[in-house]
C-alpha positions, -999 to +999 in steps of 0.1 A: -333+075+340-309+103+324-325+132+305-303+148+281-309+183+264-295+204+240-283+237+252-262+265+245-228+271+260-198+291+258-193+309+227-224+300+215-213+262+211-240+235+219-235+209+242-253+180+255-268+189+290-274+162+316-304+160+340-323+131+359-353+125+338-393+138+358-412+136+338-420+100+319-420+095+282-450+103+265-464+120+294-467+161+301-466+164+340-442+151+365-449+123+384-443+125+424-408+114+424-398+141+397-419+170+417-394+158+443-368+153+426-375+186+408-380+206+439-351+198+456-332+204+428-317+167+427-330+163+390-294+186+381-274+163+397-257+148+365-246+182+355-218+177+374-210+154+346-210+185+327-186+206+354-163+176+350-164+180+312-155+219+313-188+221+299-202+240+327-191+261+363-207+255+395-219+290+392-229+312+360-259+319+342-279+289+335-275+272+298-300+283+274-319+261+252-310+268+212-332+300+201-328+319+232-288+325+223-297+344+191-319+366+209-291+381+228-281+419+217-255+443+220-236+441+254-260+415+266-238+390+240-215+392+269-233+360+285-218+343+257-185+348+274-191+329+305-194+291+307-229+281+320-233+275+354-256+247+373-268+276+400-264+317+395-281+345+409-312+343+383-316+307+393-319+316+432-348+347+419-366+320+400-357+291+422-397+287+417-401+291+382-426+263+372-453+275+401-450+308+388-454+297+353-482+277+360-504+311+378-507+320+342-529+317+311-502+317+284-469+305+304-445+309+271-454+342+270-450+352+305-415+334+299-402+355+268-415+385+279-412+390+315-390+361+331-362+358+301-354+393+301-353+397+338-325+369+338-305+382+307-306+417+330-297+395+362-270+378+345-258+406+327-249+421+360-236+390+373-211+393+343-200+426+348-197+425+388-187+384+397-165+373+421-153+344+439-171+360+475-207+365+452-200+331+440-197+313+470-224+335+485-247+323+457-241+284+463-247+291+496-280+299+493-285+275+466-276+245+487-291+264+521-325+278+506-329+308+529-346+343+518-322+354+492-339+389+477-314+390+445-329+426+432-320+438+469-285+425+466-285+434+434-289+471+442-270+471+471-242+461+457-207+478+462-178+471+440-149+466+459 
Protein backbone atom coordinates (compact mmCIF):
# COMPACT_ATOMS: atom_id res chain seq x y z
CA UNK A 1 0.00 0.00 0.00
CA UNK A 2 1.36 3.61 -1.00
CA UNK A 3 1.83 6.28 1.67
CA UNK A 4 1.84 9.66 0.46
CA UNK A 5 2.98 12.81 2.43
CA UNK A 6 3.20 16.32 2.13
CA UNK A 7 6.53 17.82 2.15
CA UNK A 8 8.50 20.69 1.36
CA UNK A 9 10.71 20.98 -1.66
CA UNK A 10 12.67 23.23 -3.67
CA UNK A 11 11.98 26.76 -3.23
CA UNK A 12 9.74 26.16 -0.59
CA UNK A 13 7.09 24.54 -3.02
CA UNK A 14 5.17 21.42 -1.59
CA UNK A 15 4.97 18.34 -3.24
CA UNK A 16 3.43 15.06 -2.78
CA UNK A 17 6.06 12.54 -1.27
CA UNK A 18 5.79 8.83 -2.02
CA UNK A 19 6.56 6.03 0.49
CA UNK A 20 5.35 2.31 1.03
CA UNK A 21 2.91 2.54 3.72
CA UNK A 22 4.24 0.64 7.77
CA UNK A 23 2.30 1.39 9.61
CA UNK A 24 -1.72 0.35 9.15
CA UNK A 25 -4.49 2.78 9.28
CA UNK A 26 -5.73 3.60 12.46
CA UNK A 27 -2.91 2.07 14.15
CA UNK A 28 0.31 3.94 15.93
CA UNK A 29 3.20 1.21 15.65
CA UNK A 30 4.51 -0.58 12.76
CA UNK A 31 3.70 -3.91 12.22
CA UNK A 32 6.67 -6.54 11.35
CA UNK A 33 6.69 -6.11 7.73
CA UNK A 34 6.98 -2.25 8.00
CA UNK A 35 9.82 -2.58 10.90
CA UNK A 36 11.35 -4.40 7.91
CA UNK A 37 10.44 -2.69 5.49
CA UNK A 38 11.43 0.39 7.53
CA UNK A 39 14.80 -0.79 8.51
CA UNK A 40 16.01 -1.62 5.30
CA UNK A 41 14.97 1.39 4.04
CA UNK A 42 12.65 -0.30 1.26
CA UNK A 43 9.59 1.72 2.62
CA UNK A 44 11.41 4.94 0.24
CA UNK A 45 11.33 3.01 -2.61
CA UNK A 46 8.44 4.92 -4.44
CA UNK A 47 10.41 8.08 -4.11
CA UNK A 48 11.99 7.23 -7.11
CA UNK A 49 8.64 8.15 -8.45
CA UNK A 50 9.57 11.35 -7.11
CA UNK A 51 13.38 11.40 -8.73
CA UNK A 52 11.58 10.58 -12.01
CA UNK A 53 9.24 13.67 -11.47
CA UNK A 54 12.28 16.24 -10.77
CA UNK A 55 10.72 16.29 -7.54
CA UNK A 56 13.64 15.03 -5.74
CA UNK A 57 17.84 13.94 -6.31
CA UNK A 58 19.19 10.72 -5.37
CA UNK A 59 21.21 12.71 -2.87
CA UNK A 60 20.31 16.13 -0.82
CA UNK A 61 18.89 16.85 2.34
CA UNK A 62 15.85 14.94 3.08
CA UNK A 63 12.29 16.79 2.36
CA UNK A 64 10.85 18.42 5.29
CA UNK A 65 7.45 18.14 6.42
CA UNK A 66 5.41 21.72 6.16
CA UNK A 67 6.43 23.79 9.47
CA UNK A 68 9.98 22.86 9.56
CA UNK A 69 10.59 25.09 6.21
CA UNK A 70 9.61 28.27 8.00
CA UNK A 71 11.88 27.68 10.68
CA UNK A 72 14.90 28.02 8.53
CA UNK A 73 17.00 31.37 9.10
CA UNK A 74 19.49 33.46 7.54
CA UNK A 75 22.07 31.50 5.48
CA UNK A 76 20.50 28.20 6.56
CA UNK A 77 17.49 29.39 3.84
CA UNK A 78 20.11 28.01 1.55
CA UNK A 79 18.50 24.36 1.87
CA UNK A 80 15.85 25.86 0.11
CA UNK A 81 18.01 25.95 -2.85
CA UNK A 82 18.64 22.36 -3.25
CA UNK A 83 16.10 19.78 -4.44
CA UNK A 84 15.44 17.18 -1.66
CA UNK A 85 17.21 14.13 -1.81
CA UNK A 86 16.01 10.39 -0.89
CA UNK A 87 19.59 9.74 1.09
CA UNK A 88 22.20 12.74 2.21
CA UNK A 89 24.77 12.85 4.78
CA UNK A 90 22.21 13.68 7.77
CA UNK A 91 20.25 10.62 6.69
CA UNK A 92 23.45 8.26 7.03
CA UNK A 93 24.05 10.22 10.93
CA UNK A 94 20.46 9.39 11.72
CA UNK A 95 20.12 6.32 9.71
CA UNK A 96 18.60 5.20 13.25
CA UNK A 97 16.39 7.88 14.01
CA UNK A 98 13.25 6.16 15.37
CA UNK A 99 15.43 3.96 18.09
CA UNK A 100 16.95 6.93 19.16
CA UNK A 101 13.70 8.70 19.44
CA UNK A 102 12.11 6.15 21.19
CA UNK A 103 15.23 6.11 24.36
CA UNK A 104 13.39 9.35 25.23
CA UNK A 105 10.61 10.67 27.39
CA UNK A 106 9.36 13.50 25.12
CA UNK A 107 10.57 12.34 21.50
CA UNK A 108 9.17 15.72 19.69
CA UNK A 109 11.25 17.52 21.74
CA UNK A 110 14.43 15.72 21.46
CA UNK A 111 13.52 16.15 17.66
CA UNK A 112 13.19 20.06 17.48
CA UNK A 113 15.72 20.69 19.74
CA UNK A 114 18.63 18.38 19.32
CA UNK A 115 18.14 16.17 16.05
CA UNK A 116 16.56 19.02 13.59
CA UNK A 117 19.23 21.45 14.23
CA UNK A 118 21.97 18.95 13.94
CA UNK A 119 20.61 18.15 10.33
CA UNK A 120 19.91 21.85 9.23
CA UNK A 121 23.90 22.18 10.45
CA UNK A 122 24.73 18.79 8.53
CA UNK A 123 23.04 19.90 5.54
CA UNK A 124 24.08 23.29 5.56
CA UNK A 125 27.52 22.09 5.11
CA UNK A 126 26.50 19.64 2.55
CA UNK A 127 25.24 22.77 0.64
CA UNK A 128 28.22 24.74 0.83
CA UNK A 129 30.87 21.81 0.20
CA UNK A 130 28.85 19.01 -2.39
CA UNK A 131 30.16 17.27 -5.02
CA UNK A 132 29.63 14.56 -7.37
CA UNK A 133 32.79 12.38 -5.38
CA UNK A 134 30.74 13.26 -1.64
CA UNK A 135 27.71 12.22 -3.49
CA UNK A 136 28.59 9.06 -4.70
CA UNK A 137 30.50 8.41 -1.46
CA UNK A 138 27.21 9.09 0.46
CA UNK A 139 24.97 6.48 -1.70
CA UNK A 140 27.64 4.25 -1.06
CA UNK A 141 27.20 3.99 2.34
CA UNK A 142 23.61 4.37 2.03
CA UNK A 143 23.11 1.26 -0.07
CA UNK A 144 26.38 -0.58 1.79
CA UNK A 145 25.64 0.38 5.51
CA UNK A 146 29.17 0.36 6.82
CA UNK A 147 30.50 2.77 9.84
CA UNK A 148 30.11 6.03 8.24
CA UNK A 149 31.08 8.75 11.25
CA UNK A 150 29.64 11.93 9.25
CA UNK A 151 30.92 14.62 12.05
CA UNK A 152 34.45 12.90 11.39
CA UNK A 153 34.06 13.39 7.70
CA UNK A 154 32.61 16.34 8.27
CA UNK A 155 35.68 17.82 10.02
CA UNK A 156 38.05 16.31 8.03
CA UNK A 157 37.06 17.54 5.10
CA UNK A 158 39.31 19.33 2.52
CA UNK A 159 38.01 21.37 -0.29
CA UNK A 160 39.63 20.57 -3.32
Amino acid sequence: MLFQQVRIGRYGVPFVIYKLRTIPVGATQPTAWGRFLRSTKLDELPQLVNLLKGDMALVGPRPDVPGYADLLQGEDRILLSLKPGITGLASLKYRNEEALLSQHDAPLLYNDTVIWPDKVRINVWYARHRTFWMDLKILFYTFFPFSFDVDLYISNYKDS
